[in-house]
N, C-alpha and C positions, 0 to 999 in steps of 0.2 A: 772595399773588397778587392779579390785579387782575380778578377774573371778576365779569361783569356789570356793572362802576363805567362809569359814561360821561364824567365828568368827565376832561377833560385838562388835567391840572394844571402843564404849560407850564414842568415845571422849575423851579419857584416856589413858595415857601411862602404861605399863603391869603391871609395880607395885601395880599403882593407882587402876588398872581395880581388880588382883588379890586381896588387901585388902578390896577393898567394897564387892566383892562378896563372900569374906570369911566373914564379918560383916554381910550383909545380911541374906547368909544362917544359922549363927547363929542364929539372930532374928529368922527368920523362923523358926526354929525347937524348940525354949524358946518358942513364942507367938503363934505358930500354923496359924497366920496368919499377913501379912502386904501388906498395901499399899503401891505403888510404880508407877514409867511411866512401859508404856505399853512392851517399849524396857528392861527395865531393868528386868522385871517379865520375859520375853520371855529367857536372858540370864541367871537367877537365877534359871531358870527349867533345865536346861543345865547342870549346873553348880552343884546342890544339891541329880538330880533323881540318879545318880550314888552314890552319898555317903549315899542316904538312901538304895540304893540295896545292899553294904557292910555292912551295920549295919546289915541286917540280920542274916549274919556270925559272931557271938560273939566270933573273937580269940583275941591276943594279936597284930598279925600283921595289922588286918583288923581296930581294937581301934587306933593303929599310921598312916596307911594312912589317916585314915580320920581325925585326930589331925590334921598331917601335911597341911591341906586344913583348918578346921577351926581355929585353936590357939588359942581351947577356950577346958579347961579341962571338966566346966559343964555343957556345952552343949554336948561334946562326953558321958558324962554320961548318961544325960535324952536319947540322939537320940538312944542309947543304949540297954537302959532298959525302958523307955518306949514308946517310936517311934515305935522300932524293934518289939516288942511286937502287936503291931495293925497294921500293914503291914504285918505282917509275911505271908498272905496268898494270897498276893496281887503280882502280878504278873509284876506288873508297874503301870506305870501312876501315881504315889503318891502324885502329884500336879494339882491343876485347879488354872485356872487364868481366873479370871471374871472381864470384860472390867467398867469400871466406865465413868462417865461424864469427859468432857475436867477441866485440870485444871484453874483455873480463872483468874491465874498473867499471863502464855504463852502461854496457849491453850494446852498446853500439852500431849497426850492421859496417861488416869492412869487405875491403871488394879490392883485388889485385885489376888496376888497368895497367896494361902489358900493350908497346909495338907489336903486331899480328907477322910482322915478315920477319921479326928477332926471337922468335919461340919457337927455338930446333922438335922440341918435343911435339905438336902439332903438325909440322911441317911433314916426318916421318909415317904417321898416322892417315896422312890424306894421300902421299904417294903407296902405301901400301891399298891403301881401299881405293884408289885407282887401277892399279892394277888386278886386284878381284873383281871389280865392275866390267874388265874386257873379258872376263871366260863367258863363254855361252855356253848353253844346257843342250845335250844332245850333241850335234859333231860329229864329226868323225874318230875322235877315240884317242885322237895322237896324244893329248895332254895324261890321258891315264894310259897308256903305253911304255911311255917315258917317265912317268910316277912309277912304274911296275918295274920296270931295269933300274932305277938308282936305289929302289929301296926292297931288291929282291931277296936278299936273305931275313930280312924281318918279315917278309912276305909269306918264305917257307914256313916260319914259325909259327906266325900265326894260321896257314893253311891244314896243320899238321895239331894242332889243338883245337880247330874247330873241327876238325870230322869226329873224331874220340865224341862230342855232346849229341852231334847231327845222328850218328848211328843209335847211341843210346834213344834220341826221341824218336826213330824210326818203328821201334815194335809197338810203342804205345798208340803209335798211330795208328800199327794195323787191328793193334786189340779193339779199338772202336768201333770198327765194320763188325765183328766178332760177335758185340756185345748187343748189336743191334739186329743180328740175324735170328738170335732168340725169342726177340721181339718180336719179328717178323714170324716166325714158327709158331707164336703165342696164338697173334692174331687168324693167322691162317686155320689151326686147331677150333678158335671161336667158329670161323668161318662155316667148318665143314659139320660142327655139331649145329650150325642153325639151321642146314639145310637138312 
């Protein structure tokens, strides 16, 4: 039984399993990003988050562990000088893995794992919701002050179409009071005939 092993041995004897995931992580750190099944992405975050937290360390010892995982000279170069370089202030996590549709020939599950600091689209997404996380509620008014001067003529427009609905609901509202003073007259009439 396999209780407690965390390894997924991917259906592959160790050889097998250590050369793909040495090719893999190659790929990965040449093309920033690759498609793969869902198990294989989940063992190649395993398998690379530690050799991109060495690269940080630009020695001569830290350049040969990690050769000795990948057996590839230019990629220990790029992951090097310029991997290490855009991680450098990243604490972990240097991978995401985003789940894709079933494959079509077995069903497959497939899964993009992507470098996290080489995904422009992301990148723009979290500096915009940064910057909405700084407005506070209430204030002083400067933020819609200055929203009211850059987009004042659209302002007029729509200032200038909403009164034309506001006056038309204006009379309905007063025919309510109206409708309910009769009511009141009803009751009062009940009143005076019981006495």
């Amino acid at each position: 039984m396999r209780h407690g092993k965390k390894v997924n041995h991917l259906g592959r004897t160790d050889s097998h399993r250590k050369a793909m995931m040495s090719n893999m992580a190659s790929s990965l750190i040449l093309h920033k990003r690759i498609t793969t099944t869902l198990a294989k992405a989940k063992a190649l975050r395993v398998y690379v988050e530690p050799l991109l937290t060495k690269s940080k360390d630009d020695t001569t010892h830290s350049r040969r562990t990690v050769f000795s995982y990948l057996q590839d000279k230019d990629t220990v170069n790029i992951l090097f000088r310029e991997v290490a370089e855009k991680i450098a202030n990243r604490p972990g996590g240097y991978t995401r893995i985003v789940k894709l549709e079933n494959r079509l020939g077995d069903n497959a599950e497939m899964a993009i794992i992507e470098l996290v600091d080489y995904n422009t689209v992301y990148g723009k997404d979290v500096a915009a919701k940064t910057e909405k996380k700084s407005r506070r509620r209430g204030g002083s008014g400067k933020g819609k002050a200055a929203a009211a001067t850059t987009a004042a003529p659209a302002a007029e427009e729509v200032a200038v179409e909403e009164t034309a609905p506001v006056a038309e609901v204006t009379p309905a509202v007063e025919e309510t009071p109206a409708t309910e003073a009769p009511a009141a007259s009803d009751k009062e009439e009940n009143a005076e005939k019981g006495e």
